[in-house]
PASEBA-1860 file (N, C-alpha, C; in nm, 3 decimals):
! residues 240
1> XXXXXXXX> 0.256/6.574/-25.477/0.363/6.473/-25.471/0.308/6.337/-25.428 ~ 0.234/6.336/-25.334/0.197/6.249/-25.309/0.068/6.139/-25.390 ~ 0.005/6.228/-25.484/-0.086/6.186/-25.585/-0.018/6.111/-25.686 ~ 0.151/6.164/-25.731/0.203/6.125/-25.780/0.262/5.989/-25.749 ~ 0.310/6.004/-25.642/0.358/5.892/-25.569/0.243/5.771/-25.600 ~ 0.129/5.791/-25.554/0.022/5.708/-25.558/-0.021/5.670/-25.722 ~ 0.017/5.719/-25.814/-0.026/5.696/-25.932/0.092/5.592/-26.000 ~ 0.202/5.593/-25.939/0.352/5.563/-25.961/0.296/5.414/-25.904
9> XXXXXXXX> 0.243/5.434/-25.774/0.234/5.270/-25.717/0.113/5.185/-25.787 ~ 0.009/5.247/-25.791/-0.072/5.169/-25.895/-0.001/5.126/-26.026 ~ 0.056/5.232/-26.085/0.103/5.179/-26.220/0.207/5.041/-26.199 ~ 0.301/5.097/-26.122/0.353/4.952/-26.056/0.305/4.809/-26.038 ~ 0.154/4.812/-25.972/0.109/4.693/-25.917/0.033/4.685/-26.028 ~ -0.020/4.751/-26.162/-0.066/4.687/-26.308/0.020/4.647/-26.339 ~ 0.179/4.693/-26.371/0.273/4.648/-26.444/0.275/4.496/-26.379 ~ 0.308/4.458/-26.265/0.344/4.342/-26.221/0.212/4.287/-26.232
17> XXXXXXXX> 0.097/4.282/-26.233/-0.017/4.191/-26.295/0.008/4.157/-26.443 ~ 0.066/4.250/-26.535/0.048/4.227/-26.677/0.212/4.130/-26.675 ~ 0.301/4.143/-26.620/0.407/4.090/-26.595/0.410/3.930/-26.568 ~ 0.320/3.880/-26.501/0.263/3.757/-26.433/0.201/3.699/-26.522 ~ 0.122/3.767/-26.660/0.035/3.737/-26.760/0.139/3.713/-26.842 ~ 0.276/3.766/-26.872/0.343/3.700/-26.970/0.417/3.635/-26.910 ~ 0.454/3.618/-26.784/0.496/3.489/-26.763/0.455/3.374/-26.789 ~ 0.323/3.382/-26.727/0.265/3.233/-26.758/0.221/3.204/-26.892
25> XXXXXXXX> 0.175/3.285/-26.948/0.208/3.302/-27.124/0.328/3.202/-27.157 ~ 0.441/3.243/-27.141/0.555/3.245/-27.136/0.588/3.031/-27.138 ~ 0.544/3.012/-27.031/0.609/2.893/-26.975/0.432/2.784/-27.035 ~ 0.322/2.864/-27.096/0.254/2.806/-27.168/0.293/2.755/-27.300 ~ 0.356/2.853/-27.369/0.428/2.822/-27.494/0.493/2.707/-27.451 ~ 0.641/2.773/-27.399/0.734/2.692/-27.374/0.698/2.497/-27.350 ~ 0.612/2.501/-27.323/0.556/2.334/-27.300/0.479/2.279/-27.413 ~ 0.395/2.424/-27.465/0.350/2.356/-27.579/0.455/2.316/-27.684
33> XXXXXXXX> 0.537/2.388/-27.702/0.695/2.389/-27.787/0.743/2.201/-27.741 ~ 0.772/2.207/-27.633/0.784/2.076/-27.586/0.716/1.941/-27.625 ~ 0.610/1.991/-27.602/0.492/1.865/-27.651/0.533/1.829/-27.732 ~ 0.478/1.934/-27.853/0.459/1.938/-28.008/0.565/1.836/-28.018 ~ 0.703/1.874/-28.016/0.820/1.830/-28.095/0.832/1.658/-28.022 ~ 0.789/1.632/-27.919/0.829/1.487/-27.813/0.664/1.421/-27.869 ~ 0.562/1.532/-27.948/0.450/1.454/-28.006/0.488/1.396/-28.109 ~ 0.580/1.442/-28.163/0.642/1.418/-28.344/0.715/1.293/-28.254
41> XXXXXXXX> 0.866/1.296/-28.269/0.961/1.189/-28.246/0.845/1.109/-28.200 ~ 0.774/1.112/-28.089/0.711/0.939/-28.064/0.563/0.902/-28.191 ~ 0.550/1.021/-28.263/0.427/0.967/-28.353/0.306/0.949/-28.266 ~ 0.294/1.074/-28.192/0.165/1.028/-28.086/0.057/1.173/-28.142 ~ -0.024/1.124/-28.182/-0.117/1.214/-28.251/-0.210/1.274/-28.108 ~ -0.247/1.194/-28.024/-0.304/1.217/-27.925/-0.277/1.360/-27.859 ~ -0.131/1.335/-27.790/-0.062/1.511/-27.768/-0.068/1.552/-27.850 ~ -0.051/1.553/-27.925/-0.045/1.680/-28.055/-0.213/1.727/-28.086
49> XXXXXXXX> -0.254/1.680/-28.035/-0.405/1.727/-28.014/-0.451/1.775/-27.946 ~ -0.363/1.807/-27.835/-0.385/1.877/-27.673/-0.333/2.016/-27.725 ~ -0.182/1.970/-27.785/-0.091/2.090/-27.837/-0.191/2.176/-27.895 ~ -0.268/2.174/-28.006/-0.370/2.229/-28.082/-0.433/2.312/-28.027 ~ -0.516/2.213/-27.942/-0.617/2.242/-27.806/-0.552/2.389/-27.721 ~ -0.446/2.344/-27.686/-0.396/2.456/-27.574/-0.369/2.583/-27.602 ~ -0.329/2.589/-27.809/-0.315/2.711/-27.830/-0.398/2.814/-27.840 ~ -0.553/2.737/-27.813/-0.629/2.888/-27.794/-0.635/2.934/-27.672
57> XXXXXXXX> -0.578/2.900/-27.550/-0.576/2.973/-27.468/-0.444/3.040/-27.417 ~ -0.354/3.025/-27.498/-0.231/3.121/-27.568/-0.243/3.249/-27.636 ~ -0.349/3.220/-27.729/-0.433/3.340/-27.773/-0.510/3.418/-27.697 ~ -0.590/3.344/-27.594/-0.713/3.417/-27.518/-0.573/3.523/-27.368 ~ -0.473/3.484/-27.382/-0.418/3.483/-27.246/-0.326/3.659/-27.364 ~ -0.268/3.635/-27.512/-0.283/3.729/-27.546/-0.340/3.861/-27.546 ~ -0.469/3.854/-27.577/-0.584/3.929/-27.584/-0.573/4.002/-27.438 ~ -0.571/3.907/-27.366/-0.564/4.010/-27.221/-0.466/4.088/-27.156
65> XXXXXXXX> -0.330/4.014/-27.240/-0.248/4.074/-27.214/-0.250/4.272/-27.251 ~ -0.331/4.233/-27.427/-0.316/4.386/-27.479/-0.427/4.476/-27.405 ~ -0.500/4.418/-27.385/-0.641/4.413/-27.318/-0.593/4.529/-27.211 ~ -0.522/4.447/-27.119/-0.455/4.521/-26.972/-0.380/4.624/-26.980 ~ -0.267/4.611/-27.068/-0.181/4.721/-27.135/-0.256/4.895/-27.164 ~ -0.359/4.825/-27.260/-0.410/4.956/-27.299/-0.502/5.016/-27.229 ~ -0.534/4.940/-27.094/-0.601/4.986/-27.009/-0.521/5.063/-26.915 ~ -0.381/5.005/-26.862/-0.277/5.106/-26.833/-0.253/5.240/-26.888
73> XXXXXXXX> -0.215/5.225/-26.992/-0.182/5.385/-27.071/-0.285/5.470/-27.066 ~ -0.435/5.410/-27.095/-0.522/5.507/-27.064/-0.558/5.592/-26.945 ~ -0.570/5.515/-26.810/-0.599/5.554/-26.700/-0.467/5.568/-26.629 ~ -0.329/5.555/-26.681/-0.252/5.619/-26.600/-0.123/5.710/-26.665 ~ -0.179/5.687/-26.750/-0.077/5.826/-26.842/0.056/5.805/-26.804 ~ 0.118/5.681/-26.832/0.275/5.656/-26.794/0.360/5.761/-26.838 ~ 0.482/5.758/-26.783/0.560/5.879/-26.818/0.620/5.829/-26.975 ~ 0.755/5.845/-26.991/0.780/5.811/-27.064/0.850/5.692/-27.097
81> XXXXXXXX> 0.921/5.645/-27.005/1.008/5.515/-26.970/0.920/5.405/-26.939 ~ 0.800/5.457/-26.885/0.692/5.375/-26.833/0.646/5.323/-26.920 ~ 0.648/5.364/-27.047/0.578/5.385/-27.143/0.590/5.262/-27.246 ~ 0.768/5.275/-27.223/0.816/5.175/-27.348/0.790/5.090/-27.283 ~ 0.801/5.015/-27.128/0.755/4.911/-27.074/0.663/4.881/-27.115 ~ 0.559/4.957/-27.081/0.410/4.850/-27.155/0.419/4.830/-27.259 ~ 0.451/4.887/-27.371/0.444/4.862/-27.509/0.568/4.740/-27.539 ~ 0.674/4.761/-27.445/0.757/4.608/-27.495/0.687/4.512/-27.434
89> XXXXXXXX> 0.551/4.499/-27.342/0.490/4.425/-27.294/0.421/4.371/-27.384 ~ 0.329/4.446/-27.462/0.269/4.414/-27.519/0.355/4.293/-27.718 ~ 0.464/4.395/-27.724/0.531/4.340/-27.825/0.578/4.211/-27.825 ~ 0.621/4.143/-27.662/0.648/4.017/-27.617/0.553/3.979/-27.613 ~ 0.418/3.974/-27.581/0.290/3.912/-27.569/0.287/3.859/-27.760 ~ 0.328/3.981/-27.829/0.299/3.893/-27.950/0.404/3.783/-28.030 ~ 0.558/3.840/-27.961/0.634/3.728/-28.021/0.562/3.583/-27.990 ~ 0.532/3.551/-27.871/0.515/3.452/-27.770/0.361/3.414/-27.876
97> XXXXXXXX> 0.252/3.475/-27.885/0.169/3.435/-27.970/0.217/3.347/-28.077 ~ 0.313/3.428/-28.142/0.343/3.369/-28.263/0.432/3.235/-28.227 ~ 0.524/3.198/-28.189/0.529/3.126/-28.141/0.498/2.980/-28.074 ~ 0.353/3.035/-28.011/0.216/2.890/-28.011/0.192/2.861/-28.149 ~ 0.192/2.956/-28.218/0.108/2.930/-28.374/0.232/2.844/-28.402 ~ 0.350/2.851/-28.415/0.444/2.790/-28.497/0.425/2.622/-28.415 ~ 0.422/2.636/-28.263/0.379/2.505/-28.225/0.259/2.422/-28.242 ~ 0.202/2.507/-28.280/0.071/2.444/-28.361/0.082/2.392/-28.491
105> XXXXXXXX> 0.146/2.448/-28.562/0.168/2.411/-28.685/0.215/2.259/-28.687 ~ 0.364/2.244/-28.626/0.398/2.179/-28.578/0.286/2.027/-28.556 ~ 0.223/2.010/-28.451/0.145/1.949/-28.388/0.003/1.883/-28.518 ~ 0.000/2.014/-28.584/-0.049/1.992/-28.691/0.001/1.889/-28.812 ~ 0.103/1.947/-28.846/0.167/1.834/-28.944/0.215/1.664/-28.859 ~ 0.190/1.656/-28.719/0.216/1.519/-28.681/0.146/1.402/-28.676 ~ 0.001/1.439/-28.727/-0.097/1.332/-28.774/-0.054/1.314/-28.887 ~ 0.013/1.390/-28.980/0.041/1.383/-29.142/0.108/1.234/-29.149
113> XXXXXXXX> 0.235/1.333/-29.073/0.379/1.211/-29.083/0.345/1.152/-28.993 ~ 0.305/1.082/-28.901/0.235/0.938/-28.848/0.238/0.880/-28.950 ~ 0.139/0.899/-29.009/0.082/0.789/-29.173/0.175/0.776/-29.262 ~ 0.293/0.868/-29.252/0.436/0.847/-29.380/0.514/0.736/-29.279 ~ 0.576/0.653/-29.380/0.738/0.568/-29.346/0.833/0.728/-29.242 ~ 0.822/0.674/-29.176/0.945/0.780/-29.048/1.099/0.767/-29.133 ~ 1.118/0.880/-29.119/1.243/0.912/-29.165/1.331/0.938/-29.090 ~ 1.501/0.855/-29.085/1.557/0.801/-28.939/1.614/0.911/-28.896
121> XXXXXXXX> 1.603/0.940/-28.770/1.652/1.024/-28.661/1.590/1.160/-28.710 ~ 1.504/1.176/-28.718/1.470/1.329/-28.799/1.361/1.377/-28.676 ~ 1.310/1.293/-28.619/1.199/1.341/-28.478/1.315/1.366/-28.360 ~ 1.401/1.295/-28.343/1.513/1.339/-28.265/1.584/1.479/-28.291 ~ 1.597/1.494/-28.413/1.689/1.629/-28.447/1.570/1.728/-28.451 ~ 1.427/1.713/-28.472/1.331/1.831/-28.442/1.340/1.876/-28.264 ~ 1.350/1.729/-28.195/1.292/1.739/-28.030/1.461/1.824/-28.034 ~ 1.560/1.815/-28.037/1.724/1.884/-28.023/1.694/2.078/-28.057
129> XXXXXXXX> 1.632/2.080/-28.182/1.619/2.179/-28.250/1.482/2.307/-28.175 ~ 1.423/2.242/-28.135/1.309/2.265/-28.041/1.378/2.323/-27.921 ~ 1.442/2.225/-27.835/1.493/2.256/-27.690/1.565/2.379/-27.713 ~ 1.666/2.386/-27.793/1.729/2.509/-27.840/1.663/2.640/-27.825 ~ 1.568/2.592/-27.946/1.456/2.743/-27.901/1.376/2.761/-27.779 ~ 1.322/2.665/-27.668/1.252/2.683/-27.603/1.359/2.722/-27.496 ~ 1.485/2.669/-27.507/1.568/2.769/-27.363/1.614/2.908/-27.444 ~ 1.607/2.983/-27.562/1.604/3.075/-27.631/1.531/3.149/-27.574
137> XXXXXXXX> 1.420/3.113/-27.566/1.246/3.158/-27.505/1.317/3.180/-27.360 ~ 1.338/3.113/-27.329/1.347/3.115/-27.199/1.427/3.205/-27.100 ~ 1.558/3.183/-27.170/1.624/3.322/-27.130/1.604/3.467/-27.170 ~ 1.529/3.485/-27.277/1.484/3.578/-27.309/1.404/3.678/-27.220 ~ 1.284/3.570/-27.137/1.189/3.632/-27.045/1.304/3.638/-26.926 ~ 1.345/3.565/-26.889/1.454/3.557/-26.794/1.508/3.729/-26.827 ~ 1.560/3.771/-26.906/1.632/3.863/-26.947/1.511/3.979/-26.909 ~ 1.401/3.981/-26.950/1.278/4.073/-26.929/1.295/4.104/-26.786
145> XXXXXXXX> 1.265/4.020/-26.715/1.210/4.003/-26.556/1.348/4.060/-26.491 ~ 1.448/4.062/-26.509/1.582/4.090/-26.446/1.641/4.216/-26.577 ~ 1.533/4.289/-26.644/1.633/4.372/-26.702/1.783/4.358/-26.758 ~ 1.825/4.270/-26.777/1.939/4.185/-26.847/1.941/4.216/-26.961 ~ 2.024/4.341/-26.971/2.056/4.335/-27.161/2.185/4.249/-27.184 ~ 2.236/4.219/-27.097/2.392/4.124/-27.169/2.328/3.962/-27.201 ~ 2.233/3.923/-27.062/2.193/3.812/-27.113/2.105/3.773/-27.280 ~ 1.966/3.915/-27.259/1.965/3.929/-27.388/2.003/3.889/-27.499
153> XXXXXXXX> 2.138/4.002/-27.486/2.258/3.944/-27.605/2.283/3.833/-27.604 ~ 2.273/3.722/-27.532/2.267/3.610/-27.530/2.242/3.507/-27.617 ~ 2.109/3.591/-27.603/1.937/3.504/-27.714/2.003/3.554/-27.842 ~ 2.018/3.668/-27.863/2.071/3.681/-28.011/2.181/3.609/-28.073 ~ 2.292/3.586/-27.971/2.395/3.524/-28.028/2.337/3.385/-28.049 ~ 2.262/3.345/-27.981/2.225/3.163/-27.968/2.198/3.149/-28.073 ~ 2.068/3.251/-28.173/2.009/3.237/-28.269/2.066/3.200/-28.411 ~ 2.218/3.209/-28.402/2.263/3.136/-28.526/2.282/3.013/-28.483
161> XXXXXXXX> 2.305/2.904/-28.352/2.321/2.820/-28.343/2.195/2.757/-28.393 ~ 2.080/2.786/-28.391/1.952/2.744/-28.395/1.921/2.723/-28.566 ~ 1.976/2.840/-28.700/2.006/2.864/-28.822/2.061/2.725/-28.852 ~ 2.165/2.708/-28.785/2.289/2.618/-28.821/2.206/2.480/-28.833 ~ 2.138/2.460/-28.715/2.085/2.326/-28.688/1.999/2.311/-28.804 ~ 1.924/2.433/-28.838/1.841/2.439/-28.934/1.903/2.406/-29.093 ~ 2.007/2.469/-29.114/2.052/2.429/-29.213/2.145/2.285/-29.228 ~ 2.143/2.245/-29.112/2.182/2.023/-29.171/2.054/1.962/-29.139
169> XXXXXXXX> 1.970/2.042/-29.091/1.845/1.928/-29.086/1.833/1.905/-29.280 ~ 1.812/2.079/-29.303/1.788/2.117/-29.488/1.818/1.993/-29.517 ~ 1.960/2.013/-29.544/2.075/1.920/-29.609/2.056/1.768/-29.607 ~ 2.023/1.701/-29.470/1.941/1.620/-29.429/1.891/1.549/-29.507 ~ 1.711/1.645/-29.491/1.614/1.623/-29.576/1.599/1.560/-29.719 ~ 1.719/1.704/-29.779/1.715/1.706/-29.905/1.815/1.578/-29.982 ~ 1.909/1.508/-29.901/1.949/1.394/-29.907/1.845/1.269/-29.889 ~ 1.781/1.246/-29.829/1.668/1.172/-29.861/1.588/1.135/-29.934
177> XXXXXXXX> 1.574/1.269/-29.989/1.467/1.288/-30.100/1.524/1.233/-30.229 ~ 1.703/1.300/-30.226/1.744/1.268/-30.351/1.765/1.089/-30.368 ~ 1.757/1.034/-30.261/1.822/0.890/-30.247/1.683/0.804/-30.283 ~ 1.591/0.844/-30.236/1.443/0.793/-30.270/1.302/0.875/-30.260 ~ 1.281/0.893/-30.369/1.151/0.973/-30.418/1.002/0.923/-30.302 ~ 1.045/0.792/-30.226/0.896/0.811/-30.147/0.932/0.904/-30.052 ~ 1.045/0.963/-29.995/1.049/1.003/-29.933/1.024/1.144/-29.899 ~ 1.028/1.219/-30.024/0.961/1.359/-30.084/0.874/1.386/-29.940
185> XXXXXXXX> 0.770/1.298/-29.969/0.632/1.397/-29.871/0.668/1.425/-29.726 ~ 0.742/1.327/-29.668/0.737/1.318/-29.510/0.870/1.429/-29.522 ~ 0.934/1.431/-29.517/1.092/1.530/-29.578/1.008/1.690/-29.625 ~ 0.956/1.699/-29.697/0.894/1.822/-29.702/0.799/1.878/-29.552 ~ 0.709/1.785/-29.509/0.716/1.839/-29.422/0.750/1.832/-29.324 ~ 0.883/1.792/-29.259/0.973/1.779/-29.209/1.046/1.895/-29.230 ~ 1.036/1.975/-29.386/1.148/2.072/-29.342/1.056/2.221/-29.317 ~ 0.909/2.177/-29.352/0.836/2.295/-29.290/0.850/2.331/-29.183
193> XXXXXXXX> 0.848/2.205/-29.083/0.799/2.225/-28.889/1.003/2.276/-28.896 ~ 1.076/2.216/-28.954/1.213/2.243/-28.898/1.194/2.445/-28.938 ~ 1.150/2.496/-29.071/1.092/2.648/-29.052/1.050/2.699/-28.943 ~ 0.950/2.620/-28.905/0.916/2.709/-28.819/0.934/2.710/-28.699 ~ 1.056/2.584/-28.625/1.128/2.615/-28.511/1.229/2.712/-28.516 ~ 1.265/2.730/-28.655/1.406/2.831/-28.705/1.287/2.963/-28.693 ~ 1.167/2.981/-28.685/1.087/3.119/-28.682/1.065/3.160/-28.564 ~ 1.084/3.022/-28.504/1.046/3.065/-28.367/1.204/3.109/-28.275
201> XXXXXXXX> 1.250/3.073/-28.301/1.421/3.130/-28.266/1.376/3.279/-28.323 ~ 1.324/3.322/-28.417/1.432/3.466/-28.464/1.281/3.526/-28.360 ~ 1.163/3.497/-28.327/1.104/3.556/-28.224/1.153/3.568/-28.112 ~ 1.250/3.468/-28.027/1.309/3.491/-27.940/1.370/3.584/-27.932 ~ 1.487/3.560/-28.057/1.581/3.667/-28.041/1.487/3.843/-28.049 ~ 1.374/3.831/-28.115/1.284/3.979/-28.147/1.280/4.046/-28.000 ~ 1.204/3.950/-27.893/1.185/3.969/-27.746/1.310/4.017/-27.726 ~ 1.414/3.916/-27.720/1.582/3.974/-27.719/1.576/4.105/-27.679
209> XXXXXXXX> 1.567/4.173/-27.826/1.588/4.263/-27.844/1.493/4.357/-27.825 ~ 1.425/4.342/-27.806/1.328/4.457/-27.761/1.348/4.450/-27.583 ~ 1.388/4.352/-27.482/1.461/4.364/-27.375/1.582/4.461/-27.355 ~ 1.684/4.420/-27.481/1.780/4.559/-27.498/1.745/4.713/-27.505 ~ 1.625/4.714/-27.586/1.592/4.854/-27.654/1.501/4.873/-27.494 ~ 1.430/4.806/-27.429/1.406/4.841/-27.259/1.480/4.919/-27.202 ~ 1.567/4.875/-27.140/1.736/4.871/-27.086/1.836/5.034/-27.145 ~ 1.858/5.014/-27.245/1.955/5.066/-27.286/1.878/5.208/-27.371
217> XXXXXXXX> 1.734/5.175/-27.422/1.695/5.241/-27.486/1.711/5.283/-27.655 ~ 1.817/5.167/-27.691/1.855/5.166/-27.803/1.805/5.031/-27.878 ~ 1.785/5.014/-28.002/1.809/4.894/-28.026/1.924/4.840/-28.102 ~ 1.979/4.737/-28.100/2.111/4.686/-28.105/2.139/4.761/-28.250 ~ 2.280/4.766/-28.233/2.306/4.788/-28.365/2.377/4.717/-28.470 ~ 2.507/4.659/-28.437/2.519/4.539/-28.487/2.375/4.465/-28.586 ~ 2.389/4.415/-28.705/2.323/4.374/-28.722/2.287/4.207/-28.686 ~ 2.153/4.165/-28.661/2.135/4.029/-28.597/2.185/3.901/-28.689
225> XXXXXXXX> 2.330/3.844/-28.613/2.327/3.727/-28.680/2.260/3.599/-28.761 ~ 2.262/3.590/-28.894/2.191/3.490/-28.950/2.271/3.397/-28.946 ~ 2.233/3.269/-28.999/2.273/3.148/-29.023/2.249/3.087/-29.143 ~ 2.110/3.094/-29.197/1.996/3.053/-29.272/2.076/3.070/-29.393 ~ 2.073/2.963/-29.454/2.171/2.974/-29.593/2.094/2.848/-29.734 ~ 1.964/2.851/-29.685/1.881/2.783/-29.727/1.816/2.780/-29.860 ~ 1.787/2.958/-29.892/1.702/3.017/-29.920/1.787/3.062/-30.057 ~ 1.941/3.022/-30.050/2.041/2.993/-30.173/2.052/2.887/-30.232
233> XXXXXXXX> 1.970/2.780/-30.164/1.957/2.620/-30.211/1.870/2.569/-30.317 ~ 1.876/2.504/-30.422/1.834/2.483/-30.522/1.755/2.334/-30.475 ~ 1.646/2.354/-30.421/1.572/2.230/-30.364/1.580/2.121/-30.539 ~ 1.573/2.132/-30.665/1.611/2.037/-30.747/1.443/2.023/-30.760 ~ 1.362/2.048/-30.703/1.199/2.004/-30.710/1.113/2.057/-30.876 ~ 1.207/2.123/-30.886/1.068/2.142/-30.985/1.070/2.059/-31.121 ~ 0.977/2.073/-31.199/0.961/1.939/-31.327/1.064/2.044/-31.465 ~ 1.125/1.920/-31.507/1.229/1.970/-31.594/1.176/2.071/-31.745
END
């Protein structure tokens, strides 16, 4: 009993080391998310070069995350509840990866559009569209750390607000384009980075839900609200 006991508390004090690793994971993204989008609206290529910069140690902070995980399961043979913990550990370690990548992307295309004519209020409605997802992110881990499946549900419900935004940026865009043809390039990718803040929402909501399937042991059933009504849109682009 007492071996047990003792194997129970180690596993404990790994869990809360690997726990601490996606936190700060966690609130790494979350700033790079920040940058990126406040790099765009001001046209500052500079941050957006840090943004770049920072995501490999988003990655490296990954790696250790799985790194630690599978060093758990091996040497302590979690039970079974124990079990899904590390592995939703590890599954949040990769939403959150993906995630940097989408802020990279991001950060990436903001040397582009620097050099394009700015297209009005459209760095404002990315930095709006951004915040959205990064308190998405946010309550999500929030939801992890406090076992919170209602808050959870939260992140999922938010995630059509995040769709929505996504689909009048579309609309937006694609009004621009139609009103003046220089405007094609910066508008296209404009509606890439607006993708992949709408990708980075449905990762939130993924964490979401894999916080629920923690908790409850189920995963939701309801199916996850979309928004995205995009992908029915006849962008008009191609040559007649």
């Amino acid at each position: 009993m007492n071996n047990d006991k003792h194997i129970a508390s180690a596993f404990d004090r790994d869990l809360e080391a690997i726990q601490a690793l996606i936190m700060k994971m966690g609130g790494m993204v979350e700033a790079n998310i920040t940058a990126a989008a406040q790099a765009l609206e001001d046209r500052d290529v500079e941050t957006a070069a840090k943004v770049r910069a920072a995501d490999k140690a988003i990655d490296i902070l990954e790696e250790q995350i799985n790194e630690e995980a599978a060093r758990v399961i091996a040497l302590r043979s979690p039970a079974a509840s124990d079990l899904r913990t590390v592995l939703t550990v590890m599954k949040i370690a990769g939403n959150l990866e993906r995630c940097g990548d989408y802020a990279k992307n991001l950060a990436k295309r903001t040397g582009v559009l620097a050099e394009l004519t700015p297209i009005d209020g459209a760095g404002a409605s990315i930095r709006r569209m951004a915040r959205a997802v990064e308190e998405m992110l946010k309550m999500a881990l929030d939801a992890y750390i406090q076992r919170d499946a209602e808050l959870a549900e939260q992140v999922r419900q938010r995630d059509l607000d995040v769709d929505q935004m996504y689909n009048a940026l579309f609309r937006e865009f694609l009004t621009y384009m139609m009103e003046d043809p220089r405007n094609i390039s910066a508008c296209m990718h404009l509606h890439f980075i607006a993708k992949n803040i709408e990708r980075m929402g449905d990762h939130a909501t993924s964490i979401a839900e894999q916080v629920i399937y923690l908790v409850t042991g189920e995963m939701p059933e309801d199916a996850r609200p979309k928004g995205d009504l995009t992908s029915h849109t006849d962008l008009g682009l191609e040559a007649p």
